[in-house]
C-alpha positions in Angstrom: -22.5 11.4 -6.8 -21.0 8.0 -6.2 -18.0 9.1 -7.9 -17.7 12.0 -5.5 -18.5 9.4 -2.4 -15.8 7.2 -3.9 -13.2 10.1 -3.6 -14.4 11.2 -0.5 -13.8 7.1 0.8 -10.0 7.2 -0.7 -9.1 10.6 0.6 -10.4 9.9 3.9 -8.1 6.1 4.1 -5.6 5.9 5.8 -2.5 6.6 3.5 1.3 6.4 3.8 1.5 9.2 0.7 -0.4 11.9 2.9 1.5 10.8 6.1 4.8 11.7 4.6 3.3 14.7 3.0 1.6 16.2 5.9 4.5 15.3 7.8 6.7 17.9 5.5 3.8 20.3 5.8 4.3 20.3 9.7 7.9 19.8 9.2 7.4 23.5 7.6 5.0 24.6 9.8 7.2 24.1 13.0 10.4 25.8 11.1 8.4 28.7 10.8 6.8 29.1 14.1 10.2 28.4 15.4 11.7 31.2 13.8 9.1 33.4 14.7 9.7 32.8 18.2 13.4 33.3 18.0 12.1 36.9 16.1 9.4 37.2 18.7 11.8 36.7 21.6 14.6 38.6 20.7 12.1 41.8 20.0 10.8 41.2 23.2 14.1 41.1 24.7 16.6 43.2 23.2 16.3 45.2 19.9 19.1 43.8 17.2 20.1 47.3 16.0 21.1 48.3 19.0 23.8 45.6 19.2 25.1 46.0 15.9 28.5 47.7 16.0 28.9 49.3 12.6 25.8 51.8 12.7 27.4 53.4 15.8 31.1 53.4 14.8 29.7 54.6 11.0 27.4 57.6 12.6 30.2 58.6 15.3 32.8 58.8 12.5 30.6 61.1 10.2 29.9 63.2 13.1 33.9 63.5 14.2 35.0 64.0 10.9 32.6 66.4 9.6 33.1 68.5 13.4 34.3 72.0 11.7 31.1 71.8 9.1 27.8 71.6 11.4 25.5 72.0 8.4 27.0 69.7 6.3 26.9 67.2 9.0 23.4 67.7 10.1 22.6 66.8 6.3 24.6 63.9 6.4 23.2 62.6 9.9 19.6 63.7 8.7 20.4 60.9 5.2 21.8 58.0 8.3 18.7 58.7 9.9 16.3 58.1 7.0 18.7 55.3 6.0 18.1 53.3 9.5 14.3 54.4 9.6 14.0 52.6 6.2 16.1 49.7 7.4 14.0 49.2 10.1 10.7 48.7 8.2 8.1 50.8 10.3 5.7 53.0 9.0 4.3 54.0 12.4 6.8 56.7 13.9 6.1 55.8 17.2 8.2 52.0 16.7 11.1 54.2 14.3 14.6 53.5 16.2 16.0 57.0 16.7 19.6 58.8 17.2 20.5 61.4 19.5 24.5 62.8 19.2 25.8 65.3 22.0 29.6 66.8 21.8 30.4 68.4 25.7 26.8 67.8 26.9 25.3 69.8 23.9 22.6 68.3 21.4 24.1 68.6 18.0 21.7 66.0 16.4 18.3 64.5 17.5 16.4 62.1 15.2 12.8 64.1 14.7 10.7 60.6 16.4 13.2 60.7 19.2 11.4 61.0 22.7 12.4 63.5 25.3 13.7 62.5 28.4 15.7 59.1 27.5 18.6 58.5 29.3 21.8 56.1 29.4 23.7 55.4 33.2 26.2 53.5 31.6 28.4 53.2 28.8 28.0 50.9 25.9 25.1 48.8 27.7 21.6 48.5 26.5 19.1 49.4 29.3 15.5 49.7 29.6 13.9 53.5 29.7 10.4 54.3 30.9 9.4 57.6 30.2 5.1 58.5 30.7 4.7 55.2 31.0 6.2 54.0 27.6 9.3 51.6 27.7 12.2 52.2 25.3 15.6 50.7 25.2 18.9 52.5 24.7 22.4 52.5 24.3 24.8 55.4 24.2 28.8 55.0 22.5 31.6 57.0 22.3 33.9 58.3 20.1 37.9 57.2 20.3 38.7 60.2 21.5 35.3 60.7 23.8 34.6 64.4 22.3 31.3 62.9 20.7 28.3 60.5 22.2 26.0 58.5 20.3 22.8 57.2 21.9 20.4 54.9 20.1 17.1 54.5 21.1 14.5 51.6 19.9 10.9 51.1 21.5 10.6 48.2 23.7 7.8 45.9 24.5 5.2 45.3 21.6 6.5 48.4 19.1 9.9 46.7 19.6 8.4 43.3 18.7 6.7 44.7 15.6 9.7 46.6 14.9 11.3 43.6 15.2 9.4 41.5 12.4 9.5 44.4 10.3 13.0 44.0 10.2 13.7 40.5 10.3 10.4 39.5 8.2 12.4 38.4 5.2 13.3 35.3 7.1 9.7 34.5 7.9 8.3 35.4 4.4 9.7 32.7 1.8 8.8 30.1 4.5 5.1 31.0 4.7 4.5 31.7 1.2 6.4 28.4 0.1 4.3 26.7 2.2 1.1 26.0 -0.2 3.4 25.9 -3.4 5.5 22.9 -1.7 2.9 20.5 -1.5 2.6 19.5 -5.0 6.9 19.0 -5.6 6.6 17.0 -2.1 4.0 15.0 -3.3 5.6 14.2 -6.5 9.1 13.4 -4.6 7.3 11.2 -2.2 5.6 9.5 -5.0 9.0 9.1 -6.9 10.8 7.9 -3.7 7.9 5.1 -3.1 8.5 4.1 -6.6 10.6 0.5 -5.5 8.0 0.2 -2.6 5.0 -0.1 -5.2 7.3 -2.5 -7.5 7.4 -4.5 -4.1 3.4 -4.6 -4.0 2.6 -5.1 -7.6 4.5 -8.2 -7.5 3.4 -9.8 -4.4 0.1 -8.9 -5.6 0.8 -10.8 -9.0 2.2 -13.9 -7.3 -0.4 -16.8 -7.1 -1.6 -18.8 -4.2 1.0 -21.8 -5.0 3.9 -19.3 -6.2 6.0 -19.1 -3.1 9.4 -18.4 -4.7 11.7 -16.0 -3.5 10.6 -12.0 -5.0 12.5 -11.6 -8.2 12.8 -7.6 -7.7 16.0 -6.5 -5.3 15.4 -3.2 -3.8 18.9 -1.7 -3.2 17.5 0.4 -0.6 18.2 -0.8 3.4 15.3 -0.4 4.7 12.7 -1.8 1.5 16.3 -4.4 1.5 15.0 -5.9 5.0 11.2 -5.8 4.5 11.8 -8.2 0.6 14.2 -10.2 3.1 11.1 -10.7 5.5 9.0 -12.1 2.6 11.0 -14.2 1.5 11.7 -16.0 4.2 8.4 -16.3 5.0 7.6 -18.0 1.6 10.1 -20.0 2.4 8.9 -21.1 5.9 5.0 -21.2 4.2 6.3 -23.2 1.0 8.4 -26.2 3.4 4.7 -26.4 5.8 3.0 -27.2 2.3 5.2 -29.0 1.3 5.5 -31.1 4.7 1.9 -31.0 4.4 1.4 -32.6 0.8 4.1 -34.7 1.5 2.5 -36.3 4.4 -1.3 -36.8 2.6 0.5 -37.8 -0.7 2.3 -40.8 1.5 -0.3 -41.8 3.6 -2.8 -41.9 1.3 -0.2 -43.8 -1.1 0.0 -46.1 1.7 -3.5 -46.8 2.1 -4.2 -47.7 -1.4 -2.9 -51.4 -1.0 -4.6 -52.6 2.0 -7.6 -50.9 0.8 -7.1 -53.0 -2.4 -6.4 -56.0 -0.6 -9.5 -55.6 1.9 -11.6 -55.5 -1.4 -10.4 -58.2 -2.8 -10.6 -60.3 0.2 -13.8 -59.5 0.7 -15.2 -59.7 -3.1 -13.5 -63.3 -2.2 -15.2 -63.7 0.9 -18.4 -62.8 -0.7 -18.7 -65.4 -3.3 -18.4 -68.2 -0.4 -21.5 -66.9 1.7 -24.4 -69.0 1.8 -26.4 -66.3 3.7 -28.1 -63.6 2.0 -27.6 -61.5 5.2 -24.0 -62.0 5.4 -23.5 -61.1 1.4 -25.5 -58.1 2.2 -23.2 -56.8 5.0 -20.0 -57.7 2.8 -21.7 -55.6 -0.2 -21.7 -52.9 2.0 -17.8 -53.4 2.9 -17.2 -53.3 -0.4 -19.0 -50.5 -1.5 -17.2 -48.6 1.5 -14.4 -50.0 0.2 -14.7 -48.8 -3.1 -15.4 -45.3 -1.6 -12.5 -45.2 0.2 -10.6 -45.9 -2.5 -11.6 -43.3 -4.8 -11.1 -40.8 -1.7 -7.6 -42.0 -1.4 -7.0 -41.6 -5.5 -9.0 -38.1 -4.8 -6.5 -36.9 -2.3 -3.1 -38.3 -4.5 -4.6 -36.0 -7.9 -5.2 -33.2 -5.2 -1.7 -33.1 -4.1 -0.6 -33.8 -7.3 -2.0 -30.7 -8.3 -1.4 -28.0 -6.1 2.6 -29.3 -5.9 3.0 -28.6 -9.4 3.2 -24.8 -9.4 5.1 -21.5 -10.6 8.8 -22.3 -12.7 8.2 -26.2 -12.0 4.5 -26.5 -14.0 5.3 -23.6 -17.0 8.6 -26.0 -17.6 6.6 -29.4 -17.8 3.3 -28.2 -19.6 3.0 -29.1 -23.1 0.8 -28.0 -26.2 -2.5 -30.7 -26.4 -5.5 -30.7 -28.1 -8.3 -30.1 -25.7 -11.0 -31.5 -27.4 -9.7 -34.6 -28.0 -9.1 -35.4 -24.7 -12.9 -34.2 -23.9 -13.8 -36.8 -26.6 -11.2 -39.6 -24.9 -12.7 -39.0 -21.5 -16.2 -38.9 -22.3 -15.6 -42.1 -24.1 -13.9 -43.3 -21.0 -16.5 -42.6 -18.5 -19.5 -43.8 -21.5 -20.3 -47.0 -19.0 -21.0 -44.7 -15.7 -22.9 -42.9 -17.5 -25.1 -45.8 -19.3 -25.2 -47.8 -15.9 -27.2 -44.6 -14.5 -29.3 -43.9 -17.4 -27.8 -40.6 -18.3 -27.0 -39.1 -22.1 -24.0 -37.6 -23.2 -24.0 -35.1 -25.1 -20.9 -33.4 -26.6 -20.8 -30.0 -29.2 -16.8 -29.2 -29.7 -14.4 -27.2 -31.8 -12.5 -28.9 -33.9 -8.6 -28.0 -32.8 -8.9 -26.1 -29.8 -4.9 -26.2 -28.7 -3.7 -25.2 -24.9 -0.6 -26.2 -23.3 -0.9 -28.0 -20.3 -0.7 -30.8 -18.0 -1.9 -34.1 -19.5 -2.8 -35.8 -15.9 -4.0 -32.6 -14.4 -6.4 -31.5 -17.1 -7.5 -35.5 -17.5 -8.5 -35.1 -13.3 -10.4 -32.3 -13.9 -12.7 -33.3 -16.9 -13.2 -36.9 -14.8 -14.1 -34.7 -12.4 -16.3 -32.5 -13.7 -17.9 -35.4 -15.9 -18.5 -37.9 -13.2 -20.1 -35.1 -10.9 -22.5 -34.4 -13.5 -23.5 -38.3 -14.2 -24.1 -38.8 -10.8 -26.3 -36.2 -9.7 -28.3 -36.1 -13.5 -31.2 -38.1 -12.8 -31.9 -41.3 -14.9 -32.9 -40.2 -18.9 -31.5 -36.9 -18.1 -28.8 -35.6 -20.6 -25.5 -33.8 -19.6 -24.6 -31.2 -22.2 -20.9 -30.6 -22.7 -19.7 -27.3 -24.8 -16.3 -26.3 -25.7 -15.8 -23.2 -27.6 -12.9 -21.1 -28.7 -13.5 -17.4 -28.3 -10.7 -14.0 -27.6 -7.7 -16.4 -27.3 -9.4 -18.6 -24.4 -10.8 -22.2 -24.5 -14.2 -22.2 -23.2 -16.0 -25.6 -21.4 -19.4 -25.9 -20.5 -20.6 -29.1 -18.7 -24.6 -29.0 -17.7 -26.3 -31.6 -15.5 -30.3 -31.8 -14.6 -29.2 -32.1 -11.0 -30.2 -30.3 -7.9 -27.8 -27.7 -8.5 -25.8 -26.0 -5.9 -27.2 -22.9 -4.3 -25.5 -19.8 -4.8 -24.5 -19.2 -1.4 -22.6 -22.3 -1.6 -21.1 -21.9 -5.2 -17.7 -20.5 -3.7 -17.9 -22.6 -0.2 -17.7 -26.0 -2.9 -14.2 -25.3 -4.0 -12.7 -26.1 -0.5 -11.2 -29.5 0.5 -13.9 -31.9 1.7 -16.4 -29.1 1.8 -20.1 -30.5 1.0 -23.3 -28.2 0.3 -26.0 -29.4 2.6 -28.8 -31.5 1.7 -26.8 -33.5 -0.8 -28.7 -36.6 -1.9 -25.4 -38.5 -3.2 -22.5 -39.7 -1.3 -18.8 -37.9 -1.8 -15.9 -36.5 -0.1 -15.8 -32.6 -1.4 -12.7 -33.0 -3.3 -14.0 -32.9 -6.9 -14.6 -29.3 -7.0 -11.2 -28.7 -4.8 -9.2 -30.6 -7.2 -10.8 -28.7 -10.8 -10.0 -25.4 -9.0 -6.5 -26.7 -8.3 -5.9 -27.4 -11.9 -7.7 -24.5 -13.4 -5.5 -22.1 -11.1 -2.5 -24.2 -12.1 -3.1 -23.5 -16.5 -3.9 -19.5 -15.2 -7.9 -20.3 -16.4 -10.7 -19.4 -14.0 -14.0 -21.9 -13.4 -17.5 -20.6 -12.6 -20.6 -21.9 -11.4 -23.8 -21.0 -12.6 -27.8 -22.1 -13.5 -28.2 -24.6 -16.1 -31.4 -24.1 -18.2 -32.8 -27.4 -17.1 -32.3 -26.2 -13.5 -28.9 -27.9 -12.6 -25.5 -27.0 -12.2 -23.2 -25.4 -15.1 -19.6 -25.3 -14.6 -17.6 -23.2 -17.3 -13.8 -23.9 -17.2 -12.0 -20.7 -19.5 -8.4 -21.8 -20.1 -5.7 -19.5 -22.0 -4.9 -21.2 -25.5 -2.4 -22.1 -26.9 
């Protein structure tokens, strides 16, 4: 049933497939009732026969030529009349054109479904006839020499519109009954013909966030031509604001590392000269803001590092490293945080798990990662660090005994300077931002989940080597 509720859902969207086709359909459609209208008007107007030239100057020269043999020629008329009855198409004799031929005044054929009573005033024109209240139209001809007179006679009204598509129903036929059987070759053509439209899609849709280069498929049709053109330059226009945009954070904060240097160290100076308790408590604090500062400022510099290396740029300056002993490296690195808050390491690695990547991006995101985990374990608490090798990924587990994060905030965290409420340590919401930068930058994916002890557990999958 939810299959059949799925296929309802996609064949009732909106889709540029049916519009095309259901555009040929009425395309179709409106040939066809056009034509019948052109049919419908001329029956209701003038029969065709009666304006076609040959059946008159044919019958008249049968009926001349054939003048010293009257039997002969009634048999030949009798087989012109059949031949025009079956031409026209009736089956109801009442709608059958019909033939009347005089020589000096005198009847020397009459069709058998002619009425009595029709008339011609003039020559060679086709006039309308009512006779007991049924309209026919007729025409009468001569001869060249004007011995002989030919009148034809077709109904009018609706027998001379049914008479009508009778005979001209061989133009409306192949239209209506191609109508059904054209939908599947339409759809196939329109599918073909969107064929460098969907090429378009499947590589915008491939592109990542940070991959603003120009499309690498060039449709040589005009119109898809213009739309790639479009993109492009809007890449362009997106990829200078980011770049404007990293440029300026990368400088500023660049610039505020030394007098944020310089203020701690003046005041680290400052400190030691106090002889009041108060006053060395209020330049603690400066220098603890200080110190915050600082790290916010080195935050924002990895975060631009790592979303402005991206796409040909990053594949051309990743290299192959072994993952787990940099884990090891930085663990050992970050050992003293972890002691000064009373919090185990605990580490459980392959031996030789190989990626290629970014040396000072992957280092920034296992600090990251690490340091977020120390700080939020409480004291005697242990974090638990995995990494694993499983179906050509690299696969890194790191597991605090912190609050956790709820999961209503688990995709919120990855923004810049985003914060989940309630948060009983201090930060500035780039941690997260920055491991999600890196991540997307080696094509791996990062998660956040329960750890058994009830904290957080982040597991990093990155493609190996």
């Amino acid at each position: 049933m939810r299959r059949v509720f799925a296929w309802l859902r996609a064949l009732l969207q909106p889709s540029l497939t049916r519009r095309l086709l259901l555009a040929q359909m009425v395309l179709l459609a409106l040939l066809w009732l056009v034509s019948a209208a052109l049919i419908i008007f001329e029956g209701v107007n003038e029969h065709s026969m009666l304006k076609e030239n040959g059946v008159f100057d044919a019958v008249l020269t049968v009926a001349q030529n054939m003048d010293d043999r009257p039997e002969r020629r009634a048999v030949a008329l009798a087989a012109i009349d059949r031949a025009i009855s079956e031409d026209s198409g009736a089956e109801d004799s009442r709608i059958v054109p019909a033939i009347v031929l005089t020589r000096a005044g005198q009847e020397i054929y009459r069709s058998p479904t002619a009425p009595r009573g029709v008339r011609n005033t003039r020559l060679d024109v086709v006039e309308a006839v009512v006779v007991d209240g049924v309209r026919w139209r007729a025409r009468t001809r001569q001869s060249p020499d004007g011995t002989i007179s030919m009148m034809f006679i077709a109904p009018g009204d609706w027998m001379n519109v049914a008479l009508t598509v009778n005979s001209r129903g061989f133009y409306l036929m192949p239209i209506l009954v191609s109508i059904p059987f054209l939908i599947l070759p339409a759809w196939l053509s329109i599918r073909l013909a969107l064929r460098p439209w969907n090429k378009v899609a499947q590589e915008v849709a491939s592109r990542g966030p940070q991959d603003l280069a120009p499309l690498t498929f060039r449709p040589r049709h005009r119109e898809l031509r213009a739309m790639v053109d479009s993109i492009d330059a809007l890449m362009r226009r997106v990829d200078e604001a980011s770049r404007r945009e990293r440029a300026f954070i990368a400088d500023a904060a660049h610039e505020l590392r030394t007098p944020l240097a310089a203020l701690r160290i003046n005041v680290e100076a400052l400190r030691t000269h106090a002889d009041d308790p108060g006053q060395r408590q209020l330049l603690a604090g400066i220098v603890s803001a200080s110190a915050r500062a600082a790290r916010l400022v080195g935050q924002l510099l990895n975060l631009m590092r790592s979303e402005a290396t991206g796409g040909d740029a990053t594949r051309d300056e990743m290299a192959a490293l072994e993952l787990d002993e940099l884990l090891q490296e930085r663990m050992a690195a970050l050992s003293c945080l972890a002691d000064a808050g009373g919090v185990d390491l605990d580490l459980a690695a392959a031996q030789a798990v190989r990626i290629r990547g970014r040396r000072e991006g992957l280092t920034s995101l296992l600090d990251n990662l690490l340091d977020n985990a120390i700080k939020y374990s409480p004291a005697g608490a242990t974090v638990a660090v995995r990494l694993t090798a499983e179906q050509g990924m690299a696969r890194l587990t790191v597991a605090d005994a912190g609050p956790g994060i709820p999961a209503a905030w688990r995709e919120r965290v990855f923004d810049r300077f985003f914060r989940a409420p309630d948060q009983a340590h201090s930060g500035s919401g780039l941690g997260l931002a920055i491991a999600h930068a890196v991540v997307a930058q080696h094509g791996g994916s990062i998660a956040l989940g329960d750890a058994e002890d009830g904290g957080l557990l982040v597991t990093v999958s990155l493609p190996l080597a």
